[in-house]
N, C-alpha and C positions, 0 to 999 in steps of 0.2 A: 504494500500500500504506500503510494507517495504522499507527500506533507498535504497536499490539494485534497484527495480522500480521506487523507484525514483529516481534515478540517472538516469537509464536508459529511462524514461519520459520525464526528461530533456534534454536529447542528451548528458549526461556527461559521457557516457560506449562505448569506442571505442575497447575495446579490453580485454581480463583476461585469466589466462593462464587454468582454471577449475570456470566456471561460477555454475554449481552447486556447489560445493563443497565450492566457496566464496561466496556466498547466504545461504548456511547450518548455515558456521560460522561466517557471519553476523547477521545471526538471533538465532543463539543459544544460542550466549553469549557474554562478551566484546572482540572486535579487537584491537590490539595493532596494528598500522599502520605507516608509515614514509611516506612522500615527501622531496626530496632534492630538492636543490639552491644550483645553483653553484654561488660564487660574480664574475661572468663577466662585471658587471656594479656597478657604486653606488646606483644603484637603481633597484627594482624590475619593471615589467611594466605588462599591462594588459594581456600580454600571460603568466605569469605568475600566473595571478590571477582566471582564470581558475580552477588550480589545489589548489591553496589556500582554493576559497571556496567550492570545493569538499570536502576537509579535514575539512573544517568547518561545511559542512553541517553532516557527519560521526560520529562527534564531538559534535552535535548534537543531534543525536540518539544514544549515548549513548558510542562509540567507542573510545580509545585515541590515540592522534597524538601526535609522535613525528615528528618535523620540523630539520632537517637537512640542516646544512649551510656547505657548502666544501667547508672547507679552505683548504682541501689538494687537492682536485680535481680538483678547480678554479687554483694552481698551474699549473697544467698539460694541463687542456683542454680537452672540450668533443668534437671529431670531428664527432660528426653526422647528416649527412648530410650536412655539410660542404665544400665549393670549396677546400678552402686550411686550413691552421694550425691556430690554432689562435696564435695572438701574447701573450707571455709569462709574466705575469704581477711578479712585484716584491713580496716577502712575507709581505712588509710593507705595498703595496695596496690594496695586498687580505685579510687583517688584517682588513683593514679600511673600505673598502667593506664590508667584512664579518658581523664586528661589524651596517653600516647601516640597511644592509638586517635582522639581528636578530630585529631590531628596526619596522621595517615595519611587521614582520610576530607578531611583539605582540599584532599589531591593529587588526588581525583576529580572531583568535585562545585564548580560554580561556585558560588561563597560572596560573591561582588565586587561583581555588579552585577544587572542585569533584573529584570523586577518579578518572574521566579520564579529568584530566586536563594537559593540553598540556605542553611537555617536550621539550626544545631546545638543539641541540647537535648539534658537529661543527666534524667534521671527521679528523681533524686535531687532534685532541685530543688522538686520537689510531693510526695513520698512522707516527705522529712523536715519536709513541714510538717501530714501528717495524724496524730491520734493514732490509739491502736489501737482504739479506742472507736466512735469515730468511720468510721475503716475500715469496722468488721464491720456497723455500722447502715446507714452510704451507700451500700457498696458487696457485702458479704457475704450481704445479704439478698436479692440480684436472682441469686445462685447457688445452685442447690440441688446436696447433694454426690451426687444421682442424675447429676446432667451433668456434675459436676467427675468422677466415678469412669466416666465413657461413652468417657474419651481415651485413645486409644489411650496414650501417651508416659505416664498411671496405671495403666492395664490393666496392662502387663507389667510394673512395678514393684513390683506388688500382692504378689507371691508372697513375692520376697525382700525386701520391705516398703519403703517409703516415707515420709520424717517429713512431719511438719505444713507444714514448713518449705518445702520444696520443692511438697506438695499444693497451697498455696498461690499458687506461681508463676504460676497461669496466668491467676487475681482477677489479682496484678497489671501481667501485660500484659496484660489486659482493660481494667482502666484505662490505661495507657497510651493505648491509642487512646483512650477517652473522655474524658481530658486534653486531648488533641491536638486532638480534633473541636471540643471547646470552645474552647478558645484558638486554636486559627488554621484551624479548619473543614476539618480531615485528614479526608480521606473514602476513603483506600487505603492497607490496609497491606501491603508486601511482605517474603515471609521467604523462607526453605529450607523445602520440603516438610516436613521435620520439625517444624516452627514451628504446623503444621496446626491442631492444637486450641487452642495457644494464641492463636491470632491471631482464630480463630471464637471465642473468649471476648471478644475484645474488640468484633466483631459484636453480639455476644447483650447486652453490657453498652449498646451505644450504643440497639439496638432496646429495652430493658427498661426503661432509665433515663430515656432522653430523648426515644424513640420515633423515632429516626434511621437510614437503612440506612447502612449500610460498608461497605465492598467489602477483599474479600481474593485478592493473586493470590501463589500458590506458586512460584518456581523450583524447578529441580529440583536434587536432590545430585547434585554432578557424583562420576560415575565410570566407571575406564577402561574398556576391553572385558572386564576378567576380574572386573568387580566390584569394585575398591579402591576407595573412597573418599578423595578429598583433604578433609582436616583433620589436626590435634593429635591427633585421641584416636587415629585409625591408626598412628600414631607415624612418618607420614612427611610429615609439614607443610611447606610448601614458604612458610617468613611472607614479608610484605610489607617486614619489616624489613633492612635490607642487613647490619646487626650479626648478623642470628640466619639469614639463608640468602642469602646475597653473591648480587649481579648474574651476576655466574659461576655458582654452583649452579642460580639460577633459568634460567638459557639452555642449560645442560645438560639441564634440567628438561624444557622443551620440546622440546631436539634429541632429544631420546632417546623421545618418547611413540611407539605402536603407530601404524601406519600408519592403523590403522580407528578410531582415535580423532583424528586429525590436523585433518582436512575440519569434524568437528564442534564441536571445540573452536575452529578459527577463528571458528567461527558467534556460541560463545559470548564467548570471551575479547579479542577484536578489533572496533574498530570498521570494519574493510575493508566494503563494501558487499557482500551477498551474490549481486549478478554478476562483481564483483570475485572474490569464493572461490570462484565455478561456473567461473571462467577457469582459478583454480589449481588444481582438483581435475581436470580435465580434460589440464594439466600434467603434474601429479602423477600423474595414472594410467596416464598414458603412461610415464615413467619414476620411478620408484616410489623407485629406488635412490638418486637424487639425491636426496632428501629435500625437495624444495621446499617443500610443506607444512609441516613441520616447522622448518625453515628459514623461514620467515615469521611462523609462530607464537612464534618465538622472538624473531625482530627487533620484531614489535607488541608482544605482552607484557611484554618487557625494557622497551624505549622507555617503552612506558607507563606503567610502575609507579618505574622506575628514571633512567629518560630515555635520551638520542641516546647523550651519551658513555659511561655506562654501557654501555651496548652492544656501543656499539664497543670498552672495552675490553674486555667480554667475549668478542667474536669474536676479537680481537688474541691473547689468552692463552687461547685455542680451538685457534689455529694455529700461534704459536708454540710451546705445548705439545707439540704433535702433530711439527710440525717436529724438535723437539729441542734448541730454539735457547732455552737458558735465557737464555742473557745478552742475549737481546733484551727480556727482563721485568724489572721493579723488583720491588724486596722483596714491596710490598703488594700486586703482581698475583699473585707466587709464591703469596702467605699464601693469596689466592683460589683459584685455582687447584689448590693443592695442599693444601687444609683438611683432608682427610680421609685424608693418610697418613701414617705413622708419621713421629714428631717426635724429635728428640733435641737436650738443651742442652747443647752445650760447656762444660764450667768454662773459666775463664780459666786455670788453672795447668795443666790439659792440655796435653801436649806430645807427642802421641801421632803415628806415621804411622799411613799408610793403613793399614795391615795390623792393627794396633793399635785402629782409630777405627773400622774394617767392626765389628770383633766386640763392642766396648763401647755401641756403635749398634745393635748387634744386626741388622745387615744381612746378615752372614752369622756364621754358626752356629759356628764353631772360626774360629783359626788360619790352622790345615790348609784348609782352605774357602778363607779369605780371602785367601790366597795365591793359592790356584789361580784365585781370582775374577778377581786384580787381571793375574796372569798372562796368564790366558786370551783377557783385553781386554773384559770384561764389565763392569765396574764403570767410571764416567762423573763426571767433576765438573763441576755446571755442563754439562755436555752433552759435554765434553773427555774422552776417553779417558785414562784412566790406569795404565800399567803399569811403573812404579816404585814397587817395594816398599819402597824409602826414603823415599815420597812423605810430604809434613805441609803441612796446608793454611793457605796466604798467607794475608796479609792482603786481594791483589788477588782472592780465592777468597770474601769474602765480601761477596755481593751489597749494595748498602748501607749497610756494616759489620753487616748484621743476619743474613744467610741463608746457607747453601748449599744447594744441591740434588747430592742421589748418586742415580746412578738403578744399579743391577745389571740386569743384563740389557736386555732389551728395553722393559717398559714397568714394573718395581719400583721405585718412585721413594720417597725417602726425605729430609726434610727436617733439617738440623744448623741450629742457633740458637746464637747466641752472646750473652754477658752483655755 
């Protein structure tokens, strides 16, 4: 099987502008290739990673990638498919952006060594040295705004309108590839099917300008069985960054995916061989309940993005969570683990008991309640049952010196912080 079937075995081939022709010169000799990153975020995230380790797996078979970071495009805004405009970030953010996002694509991509070891370039670097003048003469004239107004990603903006600003976005990832073709003989660009028009602009520019084919291949947007999309704009982004969605969230991430999206997303998100995944789907389908799937996707992807121990401490505060066994965790694993429930800071002059510290934590609701709460054997410190209503919490009660955890009932866990 060549690197093209497998991509396309994977589910990572949505679209190419000459599928022969980019199969001939993937297997006849080395491809010089690009993906861009626009810095919209400080952080890359999993719809992004996608098209990463496509480029990695290419990178692989012998192809090289340059990685493309728009610092001048993140300027401007790609409005594809897009309600409205994006807002306009300053050049000192898209700087700062810029600079994260080179950081994250070096975890992917060999950068070290081999004659196709991966090359980063930023489009700011050519774009702040064209004037505007210059621009519309070299490069404006080989578009006519009959083909800029055919793309789809301007079609639907058309109504509730579109500035200059963004019409223009796709002149300049057109040049992008024609940059690249010239300076290091880029002959494949890889995006998200959404990327479609603009990436066929940088076709139309290499064919018009310099009389060159290019080749363009789509991955596809990943999404679940019900239709979601992973990215930022659904507002459930799952980033690369371990600041903005911890090793834990991310292995959650995966435990948790629909059983009919499991088998496919190993295909995509994992380098396992795919008789290696025809083994575990076969696993998997036999006992479904076990989660194997799921559970492997979780261990490649963590690993991957995060590394070994990462991992492993996210399965460790998987189970000791689940156990009940707070005081098997350190502060920073609790912080993980327990990100997304209610927090409250102890003052230092607090001197409150349990009964006292339920209701100002707002754990439970009166008094009257928190009584009954603590009475009943419902309420938990640290995992410890507590039903002394004179109870006020130690110094040996705070994990760290920084945390406790109360959990009421069964599984309402509730985080106390201290100064």
């Amino acid at each position: 099987m060549n690197i093209f079937e497998e991509l396309k075995a994977r589910g990572l081939v949505f679209q190419t502008t000459d599928e022969e022709a980019l199969v001939k010169a993937l297997t006849e000799g080395q491809v010089s290739y690009y993906t861009g990153y626009d810095p919209t975020a400080d952080s890359l995230h999993l719809g992004h990673l996608v098209a990463i380790l496509t480029s990695r797996r290419l990178q692989m078979a012998g192809h090289k990638p340059y990685a493309l970071v728009g610092g001048a495009t993140g300027l401007i805004g790609d409005p594809s498919f897009k309600d409205a405009e994006r807002s306009l970030q300053t050049k000192e953010t898209v700087l700062e952006w810029s600079d994260k996002i080179k950081g994250q694509l070096s975890n992917f991509l060999n950068f070290e060594n081999g004659d196709n070891k991966a090359e980063l370039v930023n489009n700011y670097d050519w774009f702040s040295q064209i004037s505007f003048i210059d621009f519309l003469r070299d490069v404006g004239k080989y578009f006519t705004v009959n083909y800029m107004m055919s793309k789809d990603s301007v079609k639907k903006r058309i109504e509730t309108g579109i500035s200059y600003t963004e019409f223009a976005y796709q002149i300049m990832q057109g040049y992008d590839f024609y940059e690249l073709n010239n300076k290091h003989n880029v002959t494949l660009q890889i995006g998200g099917s959404d990327q479609w028009g603009n990436m066929t602009a940088g076709t139309e520019l290499l064919r018009r300008k310099a009389d060159k084919t290019g080749h363009v291949m789509t991955v596809p947007l990943i999404t679940d069985s019900t239709g979601k999309k992973f990215g930022k704009s659904e507002g459930n982004a799952v980033w690369l960054d371990a600041d903005k969605t911890s090793p834990y969230e991310m292995y959650q991430f995966w435990l948790n995916v629909m059983d009919d999206d499991a088998i496919r997303f190993l295909k995509i998100f994992t380098f396992l061989s795919l008789d290696e995944i025809d083994a575990i789907e076969k696993e998997f389908d036999a006992a479904r309940h076990e989660r194997l799937a799921q559970k492997t996707l979780a261990r490649e992807v963590v690993t991957l993005v995060h590394g070994k121990a990462a991992y492993n401490q996210a399965v460790k505060i998987t189970e000791q969570l689940f156990a009940g066994n707070i005081k098997e965790l350190s502060a920073s694993e609790l912080k993980q683990g327990l990100s997304n429930v209610p927090n409250y800071q102890v003052q230092a002059e607090d001197n409150l008991n349990i009964v006292e510290l339920l209701v100002s934590a707002k754990i439970s609701p009166s008094k009257r309640q928190a009584r009954e709460d603590v009475q009943n054997g419902a309420i938990y410190v640290n995992g410890e049952r507590v039903q002394d209503l004179t109870y006020q919490l130690q110094d040996e009660d705070k994990i760290d010196g920084q945390l406790a955890v109360i959990r009421r009932g069964k599984k309402k866990y509730f985080v106390l912080t201290f100064n």
